[in-house]
N, C-alpha and C positions, 0 to 999 in steps of 0.2 A: 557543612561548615565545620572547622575544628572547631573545638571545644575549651576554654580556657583553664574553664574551674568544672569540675562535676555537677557542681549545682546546675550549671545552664541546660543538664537532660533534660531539667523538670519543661522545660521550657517546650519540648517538643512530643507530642501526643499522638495517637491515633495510628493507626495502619493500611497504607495507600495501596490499592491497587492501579494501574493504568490501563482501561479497557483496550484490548486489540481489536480493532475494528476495520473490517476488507469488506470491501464493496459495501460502502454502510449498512453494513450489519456486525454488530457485536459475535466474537468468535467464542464457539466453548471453550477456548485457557482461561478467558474471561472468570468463567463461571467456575473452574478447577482452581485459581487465584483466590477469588472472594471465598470459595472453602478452604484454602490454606490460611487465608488470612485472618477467620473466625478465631478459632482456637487461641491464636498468639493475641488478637485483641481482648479477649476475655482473660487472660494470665495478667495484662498487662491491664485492664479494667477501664479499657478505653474502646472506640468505635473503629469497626470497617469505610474507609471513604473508598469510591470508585471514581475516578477522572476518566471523566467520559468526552472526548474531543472528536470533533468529525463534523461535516455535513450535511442535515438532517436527523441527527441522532437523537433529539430527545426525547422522540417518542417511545425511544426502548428503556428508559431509564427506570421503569417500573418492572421490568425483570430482571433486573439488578439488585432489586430489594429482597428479589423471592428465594434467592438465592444465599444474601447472610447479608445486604450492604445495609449502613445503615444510613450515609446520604452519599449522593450523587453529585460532584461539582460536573455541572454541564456545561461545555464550551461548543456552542453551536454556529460553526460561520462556514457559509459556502468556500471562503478560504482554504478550509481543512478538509475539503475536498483530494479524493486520494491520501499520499502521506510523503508530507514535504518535513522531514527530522529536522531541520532549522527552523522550521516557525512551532512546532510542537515543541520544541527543548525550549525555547523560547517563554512558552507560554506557562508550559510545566514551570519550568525556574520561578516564574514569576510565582504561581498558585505555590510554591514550594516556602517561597520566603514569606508571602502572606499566611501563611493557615500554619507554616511548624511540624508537618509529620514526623513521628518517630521515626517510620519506617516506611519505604516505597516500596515494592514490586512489579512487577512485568515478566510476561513472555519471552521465554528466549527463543523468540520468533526471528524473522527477517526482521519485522520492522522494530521489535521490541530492542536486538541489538546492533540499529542504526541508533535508535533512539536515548534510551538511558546509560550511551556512555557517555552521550554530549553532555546529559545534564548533570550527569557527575562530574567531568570536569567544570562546569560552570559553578557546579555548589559547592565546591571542592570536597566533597564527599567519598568515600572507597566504595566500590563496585565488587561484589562475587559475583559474578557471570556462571549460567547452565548448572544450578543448583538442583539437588534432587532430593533437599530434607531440609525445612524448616522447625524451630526451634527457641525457645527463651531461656535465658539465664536467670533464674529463680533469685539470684545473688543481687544482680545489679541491672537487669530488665535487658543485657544486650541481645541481639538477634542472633542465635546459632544460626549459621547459612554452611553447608554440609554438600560437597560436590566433587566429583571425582577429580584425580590429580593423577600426573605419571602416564598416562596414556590408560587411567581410570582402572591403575594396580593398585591403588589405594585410595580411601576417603578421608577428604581433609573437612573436616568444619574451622570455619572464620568467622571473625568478630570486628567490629570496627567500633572499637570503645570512645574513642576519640573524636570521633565526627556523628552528625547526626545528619541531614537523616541517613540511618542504614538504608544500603539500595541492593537490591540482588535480581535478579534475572531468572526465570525457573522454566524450563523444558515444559510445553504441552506436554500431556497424557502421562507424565509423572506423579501428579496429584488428582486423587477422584474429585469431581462435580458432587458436590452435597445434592441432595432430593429437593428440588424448589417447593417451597414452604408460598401458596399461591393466596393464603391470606395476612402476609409478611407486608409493609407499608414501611416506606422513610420519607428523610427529607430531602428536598434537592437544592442544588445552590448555583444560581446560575451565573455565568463569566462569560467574560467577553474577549475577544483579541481586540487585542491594541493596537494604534498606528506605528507603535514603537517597538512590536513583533516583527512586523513586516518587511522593516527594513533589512536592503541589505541581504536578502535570502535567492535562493534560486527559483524560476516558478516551472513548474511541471506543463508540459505544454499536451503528450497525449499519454496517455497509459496502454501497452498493448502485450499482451501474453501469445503465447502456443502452448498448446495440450503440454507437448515434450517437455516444457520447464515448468510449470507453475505445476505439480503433482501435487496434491492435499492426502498424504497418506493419513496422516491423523484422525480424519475421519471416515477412513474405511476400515468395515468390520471384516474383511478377510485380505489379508497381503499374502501374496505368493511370492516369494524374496529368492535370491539365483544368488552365486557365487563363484569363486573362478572354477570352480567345478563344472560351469554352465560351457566351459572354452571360447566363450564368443558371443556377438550379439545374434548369430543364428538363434543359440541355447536360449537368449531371453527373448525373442519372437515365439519360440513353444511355449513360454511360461506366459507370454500374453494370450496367447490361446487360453490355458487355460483359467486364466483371470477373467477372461471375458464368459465363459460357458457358465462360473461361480458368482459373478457379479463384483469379483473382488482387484484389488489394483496391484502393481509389481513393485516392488521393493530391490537391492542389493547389499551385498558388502560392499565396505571402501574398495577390497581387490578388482573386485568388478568394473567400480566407478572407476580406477586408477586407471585402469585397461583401456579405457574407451568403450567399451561394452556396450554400457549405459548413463541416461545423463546423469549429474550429481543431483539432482530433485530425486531421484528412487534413494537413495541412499540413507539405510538405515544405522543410527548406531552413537557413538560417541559425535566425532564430527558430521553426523549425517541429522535425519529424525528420531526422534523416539517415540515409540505408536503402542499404542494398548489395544490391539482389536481383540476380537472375539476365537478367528484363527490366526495362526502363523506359520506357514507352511514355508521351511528353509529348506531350500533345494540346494545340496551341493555347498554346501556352507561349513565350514570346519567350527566356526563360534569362538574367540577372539573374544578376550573382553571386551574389546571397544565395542564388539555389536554386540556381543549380549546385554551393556547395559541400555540398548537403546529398543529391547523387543522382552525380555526377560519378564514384566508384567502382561503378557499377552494373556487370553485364558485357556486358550488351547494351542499348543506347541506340538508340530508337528516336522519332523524331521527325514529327509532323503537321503541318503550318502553310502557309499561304497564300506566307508570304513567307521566299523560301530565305536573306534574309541575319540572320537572328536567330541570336545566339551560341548558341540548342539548336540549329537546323538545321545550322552550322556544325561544330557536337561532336559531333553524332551520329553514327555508326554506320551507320544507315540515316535517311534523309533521303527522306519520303517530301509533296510538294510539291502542296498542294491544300485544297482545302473541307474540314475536318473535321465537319461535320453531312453530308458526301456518303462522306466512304471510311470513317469509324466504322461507320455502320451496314449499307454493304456487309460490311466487315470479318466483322460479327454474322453477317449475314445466309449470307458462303460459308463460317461455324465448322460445319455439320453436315454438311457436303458434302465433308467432309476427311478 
């Protein structure tokens, strides 16, 4: 809502998360949220809420707590079954006008942005979308929201002094998950959908995936990532080999995805995922800011390519300098000899 006079900030409190929740089960951004959120509620000397909507959900509301929340509005109705963004923006608006949040946040997941641009046009509120740094203004309590701009050649932080609540959107695996604190205890606050949600909306009749589209890189600890270095989707058939020998999943550059290569679900980077694992082995990858900032907190970078002056050979870790259709499939070949 705009803001008339400044005094009307006092009026809005608190720091929301919106849980993402697939196959009812609460997702770790979840959990990387309610840590981003901490901090900025304690500057601000007010509480973490979590909005928990779904299907079944309220029995996970207690691991919400362990993690930094300090109540839970639960909206429990077989309605919310799957995720129908018209009855959830619906629902949110409404919890949004009753309770006054300072500030909202979400995943900048699929569903996170289906979801929180509806409700920001409904609250008329400003939106920073795929933020990668949160932040308070010491001065007047607004929300720093800090995300790449230009094709992510420069970082812009924004503000929305004028509207409340602030709303931003923030990339999985760009903020760590706090350590769950497993004798942590809140409150919960329970809601209901209305008849007056429901109207009017679309209703989901099946939900169905394939392997090929629905990829969860997020939560794999080793991605083997190809590039147009790979010449084809031959090239990323080898790097499934060796995905599968490591137990790890494939990733790409945009060049790749653009090519037809591979689907857009590998796609690591600015417009793709951004994924934290453990390894990241960039095959054929030149490194492009747009992906590096979508892999650059990895913990172990390791890099393949012909020509050692490419900003991945340069960042990497291990820089390993050669033919990648020659050391990949040795690679495969000395995995059962180890």
């Amino acid at each position: 809502m705009r803001l008339r006079q400044e005094y009307e900030k006092a009026e809005y409190k608190n720091i929301w998360v919106v849980a993402e929740i697939l196959s009812g089960k609460v997702q770790p951004v979840t959990h990387e949220l309610i840590g981003a959120a901490r901090p900025l509620a304690d500057q601000r000397n007010s509480q973490v809420w979590v909005v928990l909507m779904g299907s079944g959900v309220t029995s996970q509301a207690g691991s919400l707590f362990t993690f930094g929340a300090d109540k839970v509005i639960i909206v429990d109705d077989e309605r919310l079954s799957g995720f129908v963004d018209e009855l959830e923006s619906k629902v949110l608006v409404r919890l949004i006008e009753k309770y006054k949040p300072e500030t909202v946040i979400c995943g900048a997941t699929t569903r996170g942005r289906a979801l929180i641009p509806r409700v920001a046009v409904m609250t008329n509120c400003g939106l920073t979308a795929d933020c990668t740094g949160l932040g308070i203004d010491p001065e007047n309590g607004d929300l720093l929201q800090t995300r790449p701009a230009f094709g992510g050649n420069i970082m812009a932080t924004i503000r929305c002094p004028s509207h409340r609540p602030q709303m931003s959107t923030v990339r999985p695996r760009v903020m760590k998950a706090p350590e769950p604190d497993l004798n942590r205890t809140g409150e919960t606050i329970q809601e209901a959908v209305e008849d007056s949600d429901t109207a009017k909306i679309k209703r989901i009749i099946e939900i169905f995936h394939s392997d090929e589209t629905v990829v969860n890189l997020a939560d794999a600890r080793i991605i083997i990532s190809g590039g147009r270095g790979m010449k084809g989707p031959a090239g990323f058939d080898m790097l499934r080999k060796l995905a599968a020998k490591v137990g790890g999943a494939v990733g790409a550059s945009r060049a790749a995805v653009d090519a037809g290569w591979i689907p857009y679900a590998h796609q690591v980077g600015q417009t793709g995922q951004t994924v934290q694992t453990k390894v990241y082995i960039a095959c054929a990858i030149s490194g492009q800011i747009q992906h590096l900032v979508g892999m650059q907190s990895c913990d172990l970078i390791i890099a393949i390519d012909k020509n050692p002056d490419t900003p991945m050979m340069q960042m990497a870790d291990i820089a390993v300098q050669g033919d990648v259709f020659e050391i990949v499939p040795e690679i495969i070949a000395q995995i059962p000899k180890l």
